[in-house]
BAPA-151918 format. One record per residue (C-alpha): residue number from 0; x, y, z; residue in three letters. Coordinates in nm, 2 decimals, decimal comma, padded with zeros to 4 digits. Layout:
N
<NUM; <X; Y; Z>; "ALA">
...
This chain:
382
<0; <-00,86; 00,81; 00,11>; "UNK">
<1; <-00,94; 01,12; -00,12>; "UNK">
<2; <-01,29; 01,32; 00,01>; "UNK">
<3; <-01,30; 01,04; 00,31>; "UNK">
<4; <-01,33; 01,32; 00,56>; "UNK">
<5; <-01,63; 01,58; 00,41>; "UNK">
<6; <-01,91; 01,58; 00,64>; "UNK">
<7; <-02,14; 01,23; 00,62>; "UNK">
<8; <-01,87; 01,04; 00,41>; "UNK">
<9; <-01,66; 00,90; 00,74>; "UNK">
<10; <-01,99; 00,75; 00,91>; "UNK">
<11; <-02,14; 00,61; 00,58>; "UNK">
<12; <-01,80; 00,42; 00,50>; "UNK">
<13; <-01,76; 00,31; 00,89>; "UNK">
<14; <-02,16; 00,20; 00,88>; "UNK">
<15; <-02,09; -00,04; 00,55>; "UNK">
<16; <-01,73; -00,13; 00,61>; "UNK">
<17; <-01,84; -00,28; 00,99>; "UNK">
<18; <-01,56; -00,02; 01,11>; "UNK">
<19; <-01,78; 00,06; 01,43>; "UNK">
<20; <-01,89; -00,10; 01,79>; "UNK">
<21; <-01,59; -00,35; 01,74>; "UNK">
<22; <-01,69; -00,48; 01,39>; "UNK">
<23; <-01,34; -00,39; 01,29>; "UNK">
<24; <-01,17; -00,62; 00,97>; "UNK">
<25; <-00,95; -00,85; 01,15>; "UNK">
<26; <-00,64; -00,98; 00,98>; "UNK">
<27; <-00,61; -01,37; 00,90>; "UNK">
<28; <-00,76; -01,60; 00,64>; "UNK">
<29; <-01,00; -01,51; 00,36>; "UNK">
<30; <-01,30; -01,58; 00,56>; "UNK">
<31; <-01,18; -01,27; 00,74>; "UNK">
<32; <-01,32; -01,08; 00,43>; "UNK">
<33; <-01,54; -00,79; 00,46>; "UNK">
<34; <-01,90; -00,92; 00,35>; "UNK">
<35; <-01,92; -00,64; 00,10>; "UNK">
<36; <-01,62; -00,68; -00,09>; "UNK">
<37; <-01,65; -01,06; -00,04>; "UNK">
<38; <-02,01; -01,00; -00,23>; "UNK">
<39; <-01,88; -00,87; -00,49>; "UNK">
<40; <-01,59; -01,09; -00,55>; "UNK">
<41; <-01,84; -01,37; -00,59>; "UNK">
<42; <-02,01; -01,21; -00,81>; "UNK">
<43; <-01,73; -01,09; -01,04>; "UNK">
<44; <-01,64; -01,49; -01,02>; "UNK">
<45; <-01,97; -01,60; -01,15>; "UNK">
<46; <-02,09; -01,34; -01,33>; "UNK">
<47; <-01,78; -01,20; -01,48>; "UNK">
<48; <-01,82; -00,85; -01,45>; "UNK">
<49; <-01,94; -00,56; -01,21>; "UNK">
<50; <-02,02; -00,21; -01,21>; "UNK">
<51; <-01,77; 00,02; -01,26>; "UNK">
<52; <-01,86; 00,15; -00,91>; "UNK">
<53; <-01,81; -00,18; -00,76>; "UNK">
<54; <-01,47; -00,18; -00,94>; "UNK">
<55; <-01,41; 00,09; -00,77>; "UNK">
<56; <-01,51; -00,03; -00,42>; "UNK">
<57; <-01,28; -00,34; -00,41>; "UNK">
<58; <-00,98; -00,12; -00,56>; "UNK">
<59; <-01,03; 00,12; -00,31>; "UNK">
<60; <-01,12; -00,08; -00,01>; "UNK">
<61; <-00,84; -00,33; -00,13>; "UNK">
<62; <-00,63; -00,53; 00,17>; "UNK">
<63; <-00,46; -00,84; 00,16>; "UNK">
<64; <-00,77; -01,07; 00,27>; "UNK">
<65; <-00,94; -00,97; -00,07>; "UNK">
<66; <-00,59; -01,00; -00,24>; "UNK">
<67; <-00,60; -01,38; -00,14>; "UNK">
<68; <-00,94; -01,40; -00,20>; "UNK">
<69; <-00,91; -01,30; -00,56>; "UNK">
<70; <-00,62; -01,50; -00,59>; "UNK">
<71; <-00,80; -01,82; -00,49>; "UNK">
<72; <-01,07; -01,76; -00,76>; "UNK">
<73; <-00,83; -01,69; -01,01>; "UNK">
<74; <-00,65; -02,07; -00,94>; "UNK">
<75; <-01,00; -02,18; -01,00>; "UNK">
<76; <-00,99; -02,05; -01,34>; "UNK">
<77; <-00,63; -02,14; -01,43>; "UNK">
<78; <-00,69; -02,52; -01,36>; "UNK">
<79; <-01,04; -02,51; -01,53>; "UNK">
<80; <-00,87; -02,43; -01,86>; "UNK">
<81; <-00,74; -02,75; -02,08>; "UNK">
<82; <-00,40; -02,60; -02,11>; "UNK">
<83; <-00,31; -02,38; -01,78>; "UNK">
<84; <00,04; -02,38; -01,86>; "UNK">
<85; <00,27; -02,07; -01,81>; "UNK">
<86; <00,42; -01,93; -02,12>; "UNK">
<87; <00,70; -01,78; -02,19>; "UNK">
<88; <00,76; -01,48; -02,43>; "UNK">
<89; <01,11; -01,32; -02,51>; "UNK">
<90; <01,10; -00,94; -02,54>; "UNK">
<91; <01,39; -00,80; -02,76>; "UNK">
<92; <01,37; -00,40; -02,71>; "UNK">
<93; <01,49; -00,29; -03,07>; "UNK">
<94; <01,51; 00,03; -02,99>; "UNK">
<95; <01,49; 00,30; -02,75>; "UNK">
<96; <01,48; 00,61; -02,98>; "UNK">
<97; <01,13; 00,80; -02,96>; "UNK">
<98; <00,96; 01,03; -03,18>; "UNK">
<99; <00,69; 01,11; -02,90>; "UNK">
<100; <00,73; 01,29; -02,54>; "UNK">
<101; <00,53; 01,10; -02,36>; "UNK">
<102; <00,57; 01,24; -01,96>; "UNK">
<103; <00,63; 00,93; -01,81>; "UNK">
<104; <00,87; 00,72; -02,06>; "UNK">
<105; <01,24; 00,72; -02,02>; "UNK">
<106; <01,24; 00,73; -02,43>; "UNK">
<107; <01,04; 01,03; -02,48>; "UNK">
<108; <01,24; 01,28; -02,71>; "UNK">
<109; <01,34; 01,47; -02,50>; "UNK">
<110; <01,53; 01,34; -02,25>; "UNK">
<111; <01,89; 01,44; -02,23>; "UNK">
<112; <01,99; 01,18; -02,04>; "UNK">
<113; <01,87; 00,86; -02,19>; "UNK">
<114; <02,13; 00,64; -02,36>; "UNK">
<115; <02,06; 00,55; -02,74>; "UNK">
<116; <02,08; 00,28; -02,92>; "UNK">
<117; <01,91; 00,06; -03,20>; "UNK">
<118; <01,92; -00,29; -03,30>; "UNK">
<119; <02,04; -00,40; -03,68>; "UNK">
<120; <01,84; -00,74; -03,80>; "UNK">
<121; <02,09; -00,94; -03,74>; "UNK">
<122; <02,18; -00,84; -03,40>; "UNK">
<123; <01,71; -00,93; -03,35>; "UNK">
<124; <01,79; -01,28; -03,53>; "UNK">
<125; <02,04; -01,37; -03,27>; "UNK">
<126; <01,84; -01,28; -02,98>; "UNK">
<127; <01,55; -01,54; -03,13>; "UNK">
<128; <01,81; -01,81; -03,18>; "UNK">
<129; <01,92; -01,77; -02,81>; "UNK">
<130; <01,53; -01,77; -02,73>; "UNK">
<131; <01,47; -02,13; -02,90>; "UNK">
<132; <01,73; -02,27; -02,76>; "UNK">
<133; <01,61; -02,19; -02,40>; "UNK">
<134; <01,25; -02,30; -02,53>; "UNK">
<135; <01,09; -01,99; -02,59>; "UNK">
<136; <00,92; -01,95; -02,93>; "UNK">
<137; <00,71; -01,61; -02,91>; "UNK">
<138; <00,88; -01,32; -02,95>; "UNK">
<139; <00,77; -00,99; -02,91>; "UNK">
<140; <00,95; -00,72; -03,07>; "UNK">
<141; <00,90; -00,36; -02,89>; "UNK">
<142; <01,04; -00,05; -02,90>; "UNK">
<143; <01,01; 00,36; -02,91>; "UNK">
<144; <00,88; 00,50; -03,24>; "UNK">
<145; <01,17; 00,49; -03,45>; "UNK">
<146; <01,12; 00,65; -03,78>; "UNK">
<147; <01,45; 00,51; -03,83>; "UNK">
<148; <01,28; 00,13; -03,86>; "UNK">
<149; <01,09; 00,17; -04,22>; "UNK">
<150; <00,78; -00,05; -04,30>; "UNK">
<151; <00,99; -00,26; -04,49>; "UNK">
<152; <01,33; -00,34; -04,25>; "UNK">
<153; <01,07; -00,43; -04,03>; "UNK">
<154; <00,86; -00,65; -04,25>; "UNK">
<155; <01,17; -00,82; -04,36>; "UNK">
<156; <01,28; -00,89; -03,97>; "UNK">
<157; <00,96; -01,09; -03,90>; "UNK">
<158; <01,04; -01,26; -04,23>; "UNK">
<159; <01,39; -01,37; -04,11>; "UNK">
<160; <01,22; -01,45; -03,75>; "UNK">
<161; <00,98; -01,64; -03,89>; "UNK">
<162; <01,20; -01,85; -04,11>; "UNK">
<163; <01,37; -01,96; -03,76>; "UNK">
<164; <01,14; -02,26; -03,70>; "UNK">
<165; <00,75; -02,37; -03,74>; "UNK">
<166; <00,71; -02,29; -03,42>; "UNK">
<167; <00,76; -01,90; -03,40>; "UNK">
<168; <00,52; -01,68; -03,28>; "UNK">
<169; <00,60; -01,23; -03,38>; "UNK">
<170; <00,45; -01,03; -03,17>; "UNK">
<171; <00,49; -00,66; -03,23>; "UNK">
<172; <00,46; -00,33; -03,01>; "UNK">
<173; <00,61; -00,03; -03,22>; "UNK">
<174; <00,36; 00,17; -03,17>; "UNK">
<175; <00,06; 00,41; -03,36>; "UNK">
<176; <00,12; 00,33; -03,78>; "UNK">
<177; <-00,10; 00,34; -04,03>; "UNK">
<178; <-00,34; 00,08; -04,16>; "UNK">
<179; <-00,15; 00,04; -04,45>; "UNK">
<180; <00,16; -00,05; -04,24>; "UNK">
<181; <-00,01; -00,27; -04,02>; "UNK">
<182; <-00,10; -00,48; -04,29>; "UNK">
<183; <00,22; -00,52; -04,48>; "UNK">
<184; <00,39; -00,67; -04,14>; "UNK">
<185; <00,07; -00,90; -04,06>; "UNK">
<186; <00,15; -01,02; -04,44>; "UNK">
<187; <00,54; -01,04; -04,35>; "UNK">
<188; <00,39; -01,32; -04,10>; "UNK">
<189; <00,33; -01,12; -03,78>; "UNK">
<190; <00,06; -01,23; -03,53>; "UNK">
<191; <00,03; -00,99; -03,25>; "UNK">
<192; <00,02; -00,63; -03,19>; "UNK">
<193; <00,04; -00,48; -02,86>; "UNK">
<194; <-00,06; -00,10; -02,86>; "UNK">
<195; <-00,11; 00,03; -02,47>; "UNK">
<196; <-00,40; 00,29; -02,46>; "UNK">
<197; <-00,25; 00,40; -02,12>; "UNK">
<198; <-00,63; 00,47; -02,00>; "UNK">
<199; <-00,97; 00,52; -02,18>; "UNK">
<200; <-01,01; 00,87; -02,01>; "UNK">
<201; <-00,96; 01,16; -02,24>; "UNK">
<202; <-00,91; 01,46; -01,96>; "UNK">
<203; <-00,64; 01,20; -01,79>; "UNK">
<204; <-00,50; 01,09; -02,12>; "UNK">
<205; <-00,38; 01,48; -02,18>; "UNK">
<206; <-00,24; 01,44; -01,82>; "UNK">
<207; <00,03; 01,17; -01,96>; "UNK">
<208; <00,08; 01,30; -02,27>; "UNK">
<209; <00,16; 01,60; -02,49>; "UNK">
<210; <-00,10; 01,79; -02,70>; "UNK">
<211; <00,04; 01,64; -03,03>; "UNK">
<212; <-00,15; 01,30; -02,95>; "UNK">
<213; <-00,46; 01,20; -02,92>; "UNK">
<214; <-00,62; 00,90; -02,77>; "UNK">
<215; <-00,90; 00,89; -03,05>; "UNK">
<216; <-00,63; 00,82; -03,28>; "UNK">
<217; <-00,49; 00,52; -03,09>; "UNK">
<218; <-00,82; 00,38; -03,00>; "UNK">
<219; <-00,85; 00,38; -03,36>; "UNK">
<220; <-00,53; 00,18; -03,43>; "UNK">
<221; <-00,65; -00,05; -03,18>; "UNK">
<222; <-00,94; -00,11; -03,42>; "UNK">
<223; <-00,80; -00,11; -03,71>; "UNK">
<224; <-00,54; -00,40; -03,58>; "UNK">
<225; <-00,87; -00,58; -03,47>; "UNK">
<226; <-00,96; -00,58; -03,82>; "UNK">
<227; <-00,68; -00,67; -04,00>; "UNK">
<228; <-00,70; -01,01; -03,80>; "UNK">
<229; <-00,40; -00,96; -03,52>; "UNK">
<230; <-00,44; -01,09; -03,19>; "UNK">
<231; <-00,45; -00,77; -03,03>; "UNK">
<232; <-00,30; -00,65; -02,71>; "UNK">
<233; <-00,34; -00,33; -02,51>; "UNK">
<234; <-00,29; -00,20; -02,14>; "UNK">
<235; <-00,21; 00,06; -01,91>; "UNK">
<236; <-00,04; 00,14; -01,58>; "UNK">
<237; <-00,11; 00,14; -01,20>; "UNK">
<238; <00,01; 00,43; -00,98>; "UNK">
<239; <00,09; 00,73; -01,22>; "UNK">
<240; <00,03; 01,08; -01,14>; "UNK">
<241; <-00,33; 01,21; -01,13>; "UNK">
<242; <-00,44; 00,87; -01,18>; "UNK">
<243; <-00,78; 00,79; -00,94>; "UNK">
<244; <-00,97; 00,51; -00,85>; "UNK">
<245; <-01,25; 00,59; -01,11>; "UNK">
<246; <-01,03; 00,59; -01,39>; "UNK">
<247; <-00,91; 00,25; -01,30>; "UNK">
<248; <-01,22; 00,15; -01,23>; "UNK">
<249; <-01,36; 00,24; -01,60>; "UNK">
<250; <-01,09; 00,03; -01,79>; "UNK">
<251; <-01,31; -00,25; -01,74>; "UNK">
<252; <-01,60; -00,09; -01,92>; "UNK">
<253; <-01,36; 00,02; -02,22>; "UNK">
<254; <-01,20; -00,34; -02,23>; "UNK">
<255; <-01,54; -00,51; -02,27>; "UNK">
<256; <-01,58; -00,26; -02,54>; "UNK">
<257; <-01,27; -00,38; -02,71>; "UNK">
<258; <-01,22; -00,70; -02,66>; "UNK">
<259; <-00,84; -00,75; -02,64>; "UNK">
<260; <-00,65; -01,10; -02,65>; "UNK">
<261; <-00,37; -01,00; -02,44>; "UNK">
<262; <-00,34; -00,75; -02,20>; "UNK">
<263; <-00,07; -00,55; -02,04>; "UNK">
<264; <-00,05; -00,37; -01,71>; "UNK">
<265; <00,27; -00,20; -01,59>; "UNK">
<266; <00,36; -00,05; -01,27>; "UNK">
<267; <00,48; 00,29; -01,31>; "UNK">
<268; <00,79; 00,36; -01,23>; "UNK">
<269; <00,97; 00,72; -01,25>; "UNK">
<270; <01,22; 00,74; -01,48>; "UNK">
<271; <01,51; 01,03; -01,49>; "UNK">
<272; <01,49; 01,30; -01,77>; "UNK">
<273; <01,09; 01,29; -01,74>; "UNK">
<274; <00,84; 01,58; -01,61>; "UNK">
<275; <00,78; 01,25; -01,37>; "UNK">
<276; <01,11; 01,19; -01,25>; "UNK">
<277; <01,03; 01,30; -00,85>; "UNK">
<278; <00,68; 01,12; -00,84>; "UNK">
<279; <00,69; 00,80; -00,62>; "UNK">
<280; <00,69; 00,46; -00,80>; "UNK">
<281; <00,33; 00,28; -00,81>; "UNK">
<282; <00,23; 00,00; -00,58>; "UNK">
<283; <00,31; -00,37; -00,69>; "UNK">
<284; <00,02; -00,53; -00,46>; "UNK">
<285; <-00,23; -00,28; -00,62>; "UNK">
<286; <-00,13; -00,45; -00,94>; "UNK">
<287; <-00,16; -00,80; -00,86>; "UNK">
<288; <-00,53; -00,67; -00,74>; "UNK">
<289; <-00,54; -00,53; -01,12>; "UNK">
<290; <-00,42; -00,84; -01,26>; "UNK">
<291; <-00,67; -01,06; -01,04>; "UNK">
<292; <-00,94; -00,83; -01,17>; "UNK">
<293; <-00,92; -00,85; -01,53>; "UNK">
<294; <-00,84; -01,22; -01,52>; "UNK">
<295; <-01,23; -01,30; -01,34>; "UNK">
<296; <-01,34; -01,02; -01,55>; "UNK">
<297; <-01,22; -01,15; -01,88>; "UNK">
<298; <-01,11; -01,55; -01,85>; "UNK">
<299; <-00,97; -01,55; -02,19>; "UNK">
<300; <-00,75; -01,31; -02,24>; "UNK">
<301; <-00,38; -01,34; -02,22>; "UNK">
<302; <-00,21; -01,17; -01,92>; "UNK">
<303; <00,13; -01,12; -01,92>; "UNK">
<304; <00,37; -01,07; -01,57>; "UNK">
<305; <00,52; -00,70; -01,65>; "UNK">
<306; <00,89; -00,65; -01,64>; "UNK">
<307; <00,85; -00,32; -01,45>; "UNK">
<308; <00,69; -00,54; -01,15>; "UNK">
<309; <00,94; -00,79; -01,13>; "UNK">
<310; <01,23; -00,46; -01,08>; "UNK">
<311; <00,99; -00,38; -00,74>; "UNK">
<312; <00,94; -00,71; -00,62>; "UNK">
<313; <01,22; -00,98; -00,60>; "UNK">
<314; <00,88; -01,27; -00,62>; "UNK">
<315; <00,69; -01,05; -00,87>; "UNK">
<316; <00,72; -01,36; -01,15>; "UNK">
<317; <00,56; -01,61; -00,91>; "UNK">
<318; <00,33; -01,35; -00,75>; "UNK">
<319; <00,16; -01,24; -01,07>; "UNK">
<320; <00,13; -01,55; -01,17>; "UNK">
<321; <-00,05; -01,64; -00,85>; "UNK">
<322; <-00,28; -01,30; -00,94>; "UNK">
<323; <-00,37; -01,45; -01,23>; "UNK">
<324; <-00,11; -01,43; -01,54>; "UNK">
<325; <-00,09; -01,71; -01,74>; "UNK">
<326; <00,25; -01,53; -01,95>; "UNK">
<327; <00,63; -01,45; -01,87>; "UNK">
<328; <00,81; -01,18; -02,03>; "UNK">
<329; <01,17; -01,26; -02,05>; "UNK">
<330; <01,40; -01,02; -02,18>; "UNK">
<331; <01,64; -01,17; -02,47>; "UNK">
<332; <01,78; -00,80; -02,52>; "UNK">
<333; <02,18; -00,80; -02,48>; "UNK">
<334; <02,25; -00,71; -02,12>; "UNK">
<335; <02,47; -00,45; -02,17>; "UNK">
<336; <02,14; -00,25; -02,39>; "UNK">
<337; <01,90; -00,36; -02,12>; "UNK">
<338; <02,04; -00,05; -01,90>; "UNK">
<339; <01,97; 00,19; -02,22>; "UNK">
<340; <01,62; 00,13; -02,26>; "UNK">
<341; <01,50; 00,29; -02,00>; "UNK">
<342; <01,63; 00,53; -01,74>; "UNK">
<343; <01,45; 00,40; -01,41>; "UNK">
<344; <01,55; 00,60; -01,05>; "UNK">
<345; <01,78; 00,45; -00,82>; "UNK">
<346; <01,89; 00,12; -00,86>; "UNK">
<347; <01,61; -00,06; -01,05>; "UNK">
<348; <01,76; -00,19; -01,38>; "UNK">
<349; <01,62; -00,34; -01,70>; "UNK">
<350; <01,59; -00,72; -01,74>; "UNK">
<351; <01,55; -00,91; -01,39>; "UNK">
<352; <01,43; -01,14; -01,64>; "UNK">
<353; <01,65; -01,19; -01,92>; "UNK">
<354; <01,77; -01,58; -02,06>; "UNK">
<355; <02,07; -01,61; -01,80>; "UNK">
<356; <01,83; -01,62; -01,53>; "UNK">
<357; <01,54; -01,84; -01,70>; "UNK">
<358; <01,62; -02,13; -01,51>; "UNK">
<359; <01,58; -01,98; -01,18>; "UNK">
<360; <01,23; -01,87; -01,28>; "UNK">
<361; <01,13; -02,21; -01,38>; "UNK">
<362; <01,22; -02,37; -01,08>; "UNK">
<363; <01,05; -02,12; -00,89>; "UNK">
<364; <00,72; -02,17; -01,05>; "UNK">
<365; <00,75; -02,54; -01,10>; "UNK">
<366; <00,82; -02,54; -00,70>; "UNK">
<367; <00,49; -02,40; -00,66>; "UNK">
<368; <00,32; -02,66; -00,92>; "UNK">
<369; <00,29; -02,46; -01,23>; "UNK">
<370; <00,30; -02,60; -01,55>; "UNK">
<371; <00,53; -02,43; -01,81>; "UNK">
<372; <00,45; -02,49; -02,17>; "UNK">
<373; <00,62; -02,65; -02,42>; "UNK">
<374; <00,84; -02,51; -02,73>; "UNK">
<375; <00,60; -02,63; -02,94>; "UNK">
<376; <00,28; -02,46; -02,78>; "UNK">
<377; <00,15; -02,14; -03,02>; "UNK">
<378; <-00,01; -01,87; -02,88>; "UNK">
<379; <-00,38; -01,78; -03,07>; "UNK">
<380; <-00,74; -01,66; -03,03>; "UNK">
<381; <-00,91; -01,83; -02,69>; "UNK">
């Protein structure tokens, strides 16, 4: 633990963490809690929100006693809802050309190594119809920014995805646009808009990205998209480079600020032909902590399972879901693009969840007595 050894710091955290004269944490059940964290994890489940310093202490002090913990409180909420059905939402990746250069995405524009390609309408059409038929009716349409995809090819795609059946829900992450845009594709019939802030710290912000962008300016997209009457979605992601316990820790005071239906949390993972190609991947159990958090902290909201933690953990689906996601992403891209889309280390690929595994998934949740919606359920304002 960062600064855990400067003079004073060691004693103080062995005196409140019981870490002295035998008061070790023993491993076991939840009642095998620490008393602190336990305190505050109460708290967050009646009161709904903390201190951005006790954030701090339960992401910091986090083991697998508060995991379960969390988890149980999170079960609570799930079955306290009318509907606490899973649903499912098909991701078709349109494209993965990129205008930006952001440090951490296999996209950015300046990678020589990453393999492009984008999708025609047609080609997006087909994806849906393959979606409905395995009972999946939201669709969210992402992708790098591709000046190549104009205002109006897009608007004319949710058009054509929207004539598909009554029952269609278009979501949309392409990324910072301007106002006017935003409102010709809500017109066209779109209903969400996922834009991820990445994190609500400026200094760190500049550590991710390139001087060229500005998190003031996506901050303001976010509210402009909050205007215009989308359900809007943003997010950002555990373990990259620089990133500290205190930054995670304030998300939750920008969040309340903003509000968002849906929110995103990846797990970074380095990707080849980035500045952060030789960092280490982030942790997947520090996620599901992340996931339990926001869904005490914020009830409502819709919280996706990210694809990038089901390529670290074989049970990622069925653990985040556990953590407290009430959404699964499955990826209706074409197999042989998954691989393009981004340019992950080693041998994690694109699309552990795509349609030809769907069933699987199902079964696995069902097995542990989740509900999965309907065709027919539509996703909208809690």
């Amino acid at each position: 633990i960062p600064g855990l050894m400067r003079p004073g710091i060691l004693l103080r955290f062995c005196r409140k963490y019981g870490i002295m004269k035998g008061k070790n944490i023993r491993r076991g059940g939840v009642g095998t809690v620490n008393e602190g964290l336990q305190e505050y994890a109460h708290r967050l489940r009646v009161m709904g929100q903390l201190s951005s310093a006790e954030y701090a202490e339960l992401i910091r002090f986090r083991d697998g006693e508060l995991l379960q913990l969390l988890c149980s409180y999170t079960e609570q909420i799930r079955k306290s809802r009318p509907d606490s059905s899973i649903m499912w939402v098909g991701t078709i990746d349109l494209t993965s050309y990129c205008k930006n250069n952001c440090y951490y995405c296999g996209m950015r524009r300046d990678n020589r190594f990453a393999e492009r390609y984008r999708m025609s309408t047609e080609e997006v059409v087909a994806c849906c119809l393959e979606g409905l038929e395995h009972g999946i009716s939201c669709f969210l349409l992402q992708g790098g920014e591709d000046l190549w995809y104009t205002p109006d090819v897009v608007a004319d795609m949710i058009r054509r995805i929207c004539s598909l059946s009554e029952d269609v829900t278009v979501l949309l992450s392409l990324g910072e646009k301007s106002r006017a845009v935003y409102q010709k594709w809500r017109d066209a019939g779109a209903t969400g808009y996922i834009l991820c802030h990445q994190t609500a710290n400026d200094s760190f912000y500049r550590k991710l990205h390139p001087a060229q962008m500005s998190l003031l300016r996506r901050k303001q997209c976010l509210w402009e998209l909050k205007e215009l009457g989308y359900l809007v979605g943003s997010g950002f992601m555990i373990g990259t480079p620089y990133q500290r316990v205190a930054e995670l820790a304030d998300e939750f005071a920008f969040l309340r600020q903003l509000a968002p239906d849906i929110m995103m949390v990846d797990t970074f993972l380095a990707a080849n032909g980035t500045p952060f190609e030789q960092e280490r991947n982030g942790m997947p159990d520090l996620t599901y902590l992340i996931l339990s958090l926001l869904r005490l902290s914020f009830p409502d909201i819709y919280l996706p399972v990210s694809q990038t933690v089901e390529l670290t953990d074989r049970e990622g689906v069925l653990r985040g879901v556990q953590a407290g996601a009430d959404m699964v992403l499955a990826d209706l891209t074409p197999e042989p693009l998954r691989r393009k889309y981004h340019c992950f280390k080693g041998r994690l690929m694109r699309g552990q969840t795509g349609a030809e595994k769907l069933e699987k998934y199902r079964r696995s949740l069902q097995e542990a007595h989740y509900e999965i919606a309907d065709i027919h359920r539509r996703i909208g304002r809690r």
